[in-house]
LUMKERO-33476 format. One record per atom (N, C-alpha, C, O): residue number from 1; residue in three letters; atom name; z, x, y. Coordinates in steps of 0.05 Angstrom, whole numbers. Example, Ala and Ser with C-alpha at 12.3 -4.5 7.8 and 13.67 -1.06 7.14 Angstrom:
REM residues 2
PT    n  res  atom      up    east   north
PT    1  ala     N     156     264    -114
PT    1  ala    CA     156     246     -90
PT    1  ala     C     156     264     -66
PT    1  ala     O     169     285     -66
PT    2  ser     N     142     257     -45
PT    2  ser    CA     143     273     -21
PT    2  ser     C     157     258       1
PT    2  ser     O     161     268      23
END
This chain:
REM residues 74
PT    n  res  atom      up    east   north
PT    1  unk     N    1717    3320    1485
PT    1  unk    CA    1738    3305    1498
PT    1  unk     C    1765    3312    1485
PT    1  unk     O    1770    3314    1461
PT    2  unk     N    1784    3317    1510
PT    2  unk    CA    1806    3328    1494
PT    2  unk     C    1827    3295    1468
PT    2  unk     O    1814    3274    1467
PT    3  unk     N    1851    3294    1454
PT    3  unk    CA    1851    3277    1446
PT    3  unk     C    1889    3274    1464
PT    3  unk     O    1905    3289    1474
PT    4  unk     N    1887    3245    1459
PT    4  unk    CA    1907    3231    1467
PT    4  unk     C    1932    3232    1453
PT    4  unk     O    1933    3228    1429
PT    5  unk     N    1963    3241    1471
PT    5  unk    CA    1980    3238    1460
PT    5  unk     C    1993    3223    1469
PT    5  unk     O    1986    3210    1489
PT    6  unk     N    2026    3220    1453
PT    6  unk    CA    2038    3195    1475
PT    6  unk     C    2061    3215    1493
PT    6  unk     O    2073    3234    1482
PT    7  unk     N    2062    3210    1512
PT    7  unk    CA    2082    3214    1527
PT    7  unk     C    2100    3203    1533
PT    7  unk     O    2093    3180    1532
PT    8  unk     N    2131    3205    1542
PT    8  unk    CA    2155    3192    1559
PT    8  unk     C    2160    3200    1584
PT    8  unk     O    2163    3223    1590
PT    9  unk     N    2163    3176    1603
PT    9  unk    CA    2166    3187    1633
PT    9  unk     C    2196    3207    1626
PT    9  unk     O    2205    3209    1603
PT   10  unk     N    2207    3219    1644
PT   10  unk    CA    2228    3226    1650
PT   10  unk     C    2246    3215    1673
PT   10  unk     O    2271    3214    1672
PT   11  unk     N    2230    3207    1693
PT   11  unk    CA    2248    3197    1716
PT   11  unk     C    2245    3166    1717
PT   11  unk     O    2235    3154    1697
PT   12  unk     N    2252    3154    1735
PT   12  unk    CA    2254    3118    1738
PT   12  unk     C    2234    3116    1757
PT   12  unk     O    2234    3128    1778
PT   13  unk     N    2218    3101    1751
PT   13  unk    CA    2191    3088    1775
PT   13  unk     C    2202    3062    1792
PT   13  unk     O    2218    3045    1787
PT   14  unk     N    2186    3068    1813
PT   14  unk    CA    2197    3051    1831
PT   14  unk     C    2165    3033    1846
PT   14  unk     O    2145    3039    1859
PT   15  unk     N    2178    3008    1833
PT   15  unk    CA    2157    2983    1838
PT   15  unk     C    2174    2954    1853
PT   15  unk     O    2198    2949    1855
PT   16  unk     N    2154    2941    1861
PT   16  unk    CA    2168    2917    1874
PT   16  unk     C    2147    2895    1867
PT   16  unk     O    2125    2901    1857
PT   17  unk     N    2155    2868    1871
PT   17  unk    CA    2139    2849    1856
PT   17  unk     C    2111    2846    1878
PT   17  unk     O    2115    2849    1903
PT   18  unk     N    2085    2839    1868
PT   18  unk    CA    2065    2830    1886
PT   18  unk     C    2073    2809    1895
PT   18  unk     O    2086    2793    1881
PT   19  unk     N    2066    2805    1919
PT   19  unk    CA    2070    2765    1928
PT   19  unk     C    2045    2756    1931
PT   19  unk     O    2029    2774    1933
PT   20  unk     N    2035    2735    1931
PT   20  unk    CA    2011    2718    1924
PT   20  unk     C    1999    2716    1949
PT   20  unk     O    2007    2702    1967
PT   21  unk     N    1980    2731    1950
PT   21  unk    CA    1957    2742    1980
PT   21  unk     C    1969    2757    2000
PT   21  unk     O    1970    2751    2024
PT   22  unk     N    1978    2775    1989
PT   22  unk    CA    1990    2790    2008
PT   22  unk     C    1970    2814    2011
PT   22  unk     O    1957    2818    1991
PT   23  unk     N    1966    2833    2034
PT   23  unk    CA    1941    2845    2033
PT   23  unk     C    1948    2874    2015
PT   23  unk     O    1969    2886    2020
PT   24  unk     N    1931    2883    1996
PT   24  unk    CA    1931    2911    1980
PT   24  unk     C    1920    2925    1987
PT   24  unk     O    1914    2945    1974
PT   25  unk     N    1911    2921    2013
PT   25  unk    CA    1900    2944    2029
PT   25  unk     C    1912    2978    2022
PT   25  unk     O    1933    2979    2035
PT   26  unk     N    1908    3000    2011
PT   26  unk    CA    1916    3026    2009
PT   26  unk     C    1930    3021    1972
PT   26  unk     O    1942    3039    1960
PT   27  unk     N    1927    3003    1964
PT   27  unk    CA    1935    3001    1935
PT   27  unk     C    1918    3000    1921
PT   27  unk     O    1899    2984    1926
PT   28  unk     N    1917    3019    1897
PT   28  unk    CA    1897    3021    1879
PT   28  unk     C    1902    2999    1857
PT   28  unk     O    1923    2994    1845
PT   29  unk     N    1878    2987    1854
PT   29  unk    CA    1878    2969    1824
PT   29  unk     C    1854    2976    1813
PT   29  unk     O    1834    2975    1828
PT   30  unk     N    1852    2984    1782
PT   30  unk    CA    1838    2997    1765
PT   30  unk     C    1822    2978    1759
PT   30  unk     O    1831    2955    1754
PT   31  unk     N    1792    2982    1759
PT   31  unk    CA    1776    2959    1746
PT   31  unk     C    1790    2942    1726
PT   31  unk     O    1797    2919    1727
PT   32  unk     N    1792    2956    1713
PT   32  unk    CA    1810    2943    1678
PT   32  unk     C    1822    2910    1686
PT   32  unk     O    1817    2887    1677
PT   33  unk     N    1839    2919    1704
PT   33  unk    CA    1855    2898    1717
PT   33  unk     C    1846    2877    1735
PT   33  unk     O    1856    2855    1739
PT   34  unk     N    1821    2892    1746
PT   34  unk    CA    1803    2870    1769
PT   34  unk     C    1783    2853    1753
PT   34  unk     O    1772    2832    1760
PT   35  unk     N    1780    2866    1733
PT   35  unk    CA    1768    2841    1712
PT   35  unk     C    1779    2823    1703
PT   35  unk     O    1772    2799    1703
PT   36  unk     N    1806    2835    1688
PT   36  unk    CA    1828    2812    1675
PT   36  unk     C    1839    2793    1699
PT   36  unk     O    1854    2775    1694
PT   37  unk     N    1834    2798    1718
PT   37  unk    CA    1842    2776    1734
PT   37  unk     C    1865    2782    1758
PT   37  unk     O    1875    2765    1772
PT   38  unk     N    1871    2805    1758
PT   38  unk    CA    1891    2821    1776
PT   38  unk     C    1885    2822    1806
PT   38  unk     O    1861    2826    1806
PT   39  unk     N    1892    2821    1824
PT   39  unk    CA    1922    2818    1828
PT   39  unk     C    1939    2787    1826
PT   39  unk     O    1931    2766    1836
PT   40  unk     N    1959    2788    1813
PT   40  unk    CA    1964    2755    1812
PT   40  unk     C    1997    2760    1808
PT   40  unk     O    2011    2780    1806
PT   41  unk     N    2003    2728    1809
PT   41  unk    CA    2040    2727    1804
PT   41  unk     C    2045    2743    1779
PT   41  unk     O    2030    2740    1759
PT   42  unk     N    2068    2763    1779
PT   42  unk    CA    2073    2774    1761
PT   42  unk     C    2068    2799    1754
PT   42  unk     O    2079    2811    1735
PT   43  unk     N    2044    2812    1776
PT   43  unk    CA    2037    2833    1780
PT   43  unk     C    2063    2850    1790
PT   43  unk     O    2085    2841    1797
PT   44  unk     N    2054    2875    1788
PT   44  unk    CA    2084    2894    1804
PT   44  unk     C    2058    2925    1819
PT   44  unk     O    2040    2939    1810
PT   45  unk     N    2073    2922    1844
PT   45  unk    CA    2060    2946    1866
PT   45  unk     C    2078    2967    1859
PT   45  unk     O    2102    2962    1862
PT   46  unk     N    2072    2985    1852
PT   46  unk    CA    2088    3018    1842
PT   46  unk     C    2083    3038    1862
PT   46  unk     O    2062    3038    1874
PT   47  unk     N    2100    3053    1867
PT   47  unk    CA    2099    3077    1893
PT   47  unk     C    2104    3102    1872
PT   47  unk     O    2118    3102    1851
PT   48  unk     N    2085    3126    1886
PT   48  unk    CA    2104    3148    1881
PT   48  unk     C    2127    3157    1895
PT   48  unk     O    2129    3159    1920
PT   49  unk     N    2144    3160    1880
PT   49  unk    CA    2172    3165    1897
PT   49  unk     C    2170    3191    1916
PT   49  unk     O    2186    3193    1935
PT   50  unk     N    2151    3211    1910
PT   50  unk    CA    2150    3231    1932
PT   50  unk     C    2132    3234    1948
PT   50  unk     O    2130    3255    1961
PT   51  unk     N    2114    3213    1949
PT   51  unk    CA    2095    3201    1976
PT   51  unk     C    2088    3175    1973
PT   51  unk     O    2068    3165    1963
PT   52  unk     N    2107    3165    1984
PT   52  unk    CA    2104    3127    1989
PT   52  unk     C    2083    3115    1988
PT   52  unk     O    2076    3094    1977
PT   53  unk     N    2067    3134    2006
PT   53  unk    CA    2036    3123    2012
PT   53  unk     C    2008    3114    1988
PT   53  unk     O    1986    3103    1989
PT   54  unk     N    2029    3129    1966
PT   54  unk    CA    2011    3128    1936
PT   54  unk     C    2025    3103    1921
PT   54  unk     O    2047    3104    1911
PT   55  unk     N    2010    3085    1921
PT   55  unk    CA    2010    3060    1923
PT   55  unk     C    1993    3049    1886
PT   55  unk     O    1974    3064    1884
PT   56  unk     N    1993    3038    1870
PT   56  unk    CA    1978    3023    1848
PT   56  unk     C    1992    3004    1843
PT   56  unk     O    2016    3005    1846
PT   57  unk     N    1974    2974    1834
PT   57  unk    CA    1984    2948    1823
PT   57  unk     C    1992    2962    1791
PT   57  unk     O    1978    2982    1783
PT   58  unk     N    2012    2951    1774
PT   58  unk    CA    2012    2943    1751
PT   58  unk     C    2015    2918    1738
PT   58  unk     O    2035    2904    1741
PT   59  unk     N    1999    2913    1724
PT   59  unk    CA    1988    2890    1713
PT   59  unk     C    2017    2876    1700
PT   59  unk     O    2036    2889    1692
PT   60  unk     N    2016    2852    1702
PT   60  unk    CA    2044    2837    1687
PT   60  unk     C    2052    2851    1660
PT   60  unk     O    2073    2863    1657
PT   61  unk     N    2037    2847    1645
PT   61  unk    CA    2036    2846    1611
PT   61  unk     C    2043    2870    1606
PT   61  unk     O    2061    2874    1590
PT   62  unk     N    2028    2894    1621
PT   62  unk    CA    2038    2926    1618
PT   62  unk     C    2066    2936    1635
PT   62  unk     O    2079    2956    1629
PT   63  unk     N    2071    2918    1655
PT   63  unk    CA    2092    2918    1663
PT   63  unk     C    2118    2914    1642
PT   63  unk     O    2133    2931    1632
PT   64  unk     N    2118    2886    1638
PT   64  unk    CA    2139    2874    1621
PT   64  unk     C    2136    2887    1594
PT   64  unk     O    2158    2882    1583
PT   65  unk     N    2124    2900    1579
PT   65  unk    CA    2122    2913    1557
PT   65  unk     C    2125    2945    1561
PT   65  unk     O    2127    2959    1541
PT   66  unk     N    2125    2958    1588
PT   66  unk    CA    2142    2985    1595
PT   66  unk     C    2158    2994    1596
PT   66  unk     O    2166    3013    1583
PT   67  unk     N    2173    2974    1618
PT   67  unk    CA    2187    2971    1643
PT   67  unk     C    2218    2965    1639
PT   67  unk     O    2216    2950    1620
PT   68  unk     N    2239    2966    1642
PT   68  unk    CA    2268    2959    1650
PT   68  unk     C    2274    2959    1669
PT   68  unk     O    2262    2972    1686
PT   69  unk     N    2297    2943    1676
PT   69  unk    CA    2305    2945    1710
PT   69  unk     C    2336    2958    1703
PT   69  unk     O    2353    2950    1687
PT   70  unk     N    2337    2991    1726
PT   70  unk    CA    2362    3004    1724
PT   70  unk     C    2380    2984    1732
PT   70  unk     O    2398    2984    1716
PT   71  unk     N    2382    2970    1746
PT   71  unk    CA    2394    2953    1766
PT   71  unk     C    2413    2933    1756
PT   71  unk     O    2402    2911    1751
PT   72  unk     N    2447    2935    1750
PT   72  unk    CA    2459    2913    1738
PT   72  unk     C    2459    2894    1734
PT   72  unk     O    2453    2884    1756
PT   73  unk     N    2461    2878    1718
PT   73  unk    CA    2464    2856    1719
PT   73  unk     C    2422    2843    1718
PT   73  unk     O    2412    2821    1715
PT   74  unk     N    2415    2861    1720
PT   74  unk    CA    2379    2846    1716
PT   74  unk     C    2368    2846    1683
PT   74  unk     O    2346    2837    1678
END
């Protein structure tokens, strides 16, 4: 097995907040997360920016411990 390094994105990801039962139809959520109790308030739906259609939940906790908002004033 090869071994793990850490990496830094380079570009800005682009996510929007989950809303509470909204359908995730075409969104991937990783077991990891469907155990801990995901999808829920606080969750965030992430796109790839160069095919929209690629869709994953991120989990609150890994969100808020990633994440910044480019966006003034946030």
């Amino acid at each position: 097995m090869s071994t793990f390094r850490k990496y830094k994105r380079r570009a800005s990801a682009e996510l929007r907040p989950y809303r509470d039962g909204e359908d995730l139809k075409g969104v991937s959520i990783s077991t990891a997360d469907r155990k801990a109790g995901s999808p829920r308030k606080g969750d965030m739906v992430a796109r790839n920016p160069d095919d929209h259609g690629d869709l994953w939940l991120v989990a609150k906790r890994f969100f808020e411990k990633n994440y910044v908002s480019e966006a003034a004033g946030d």
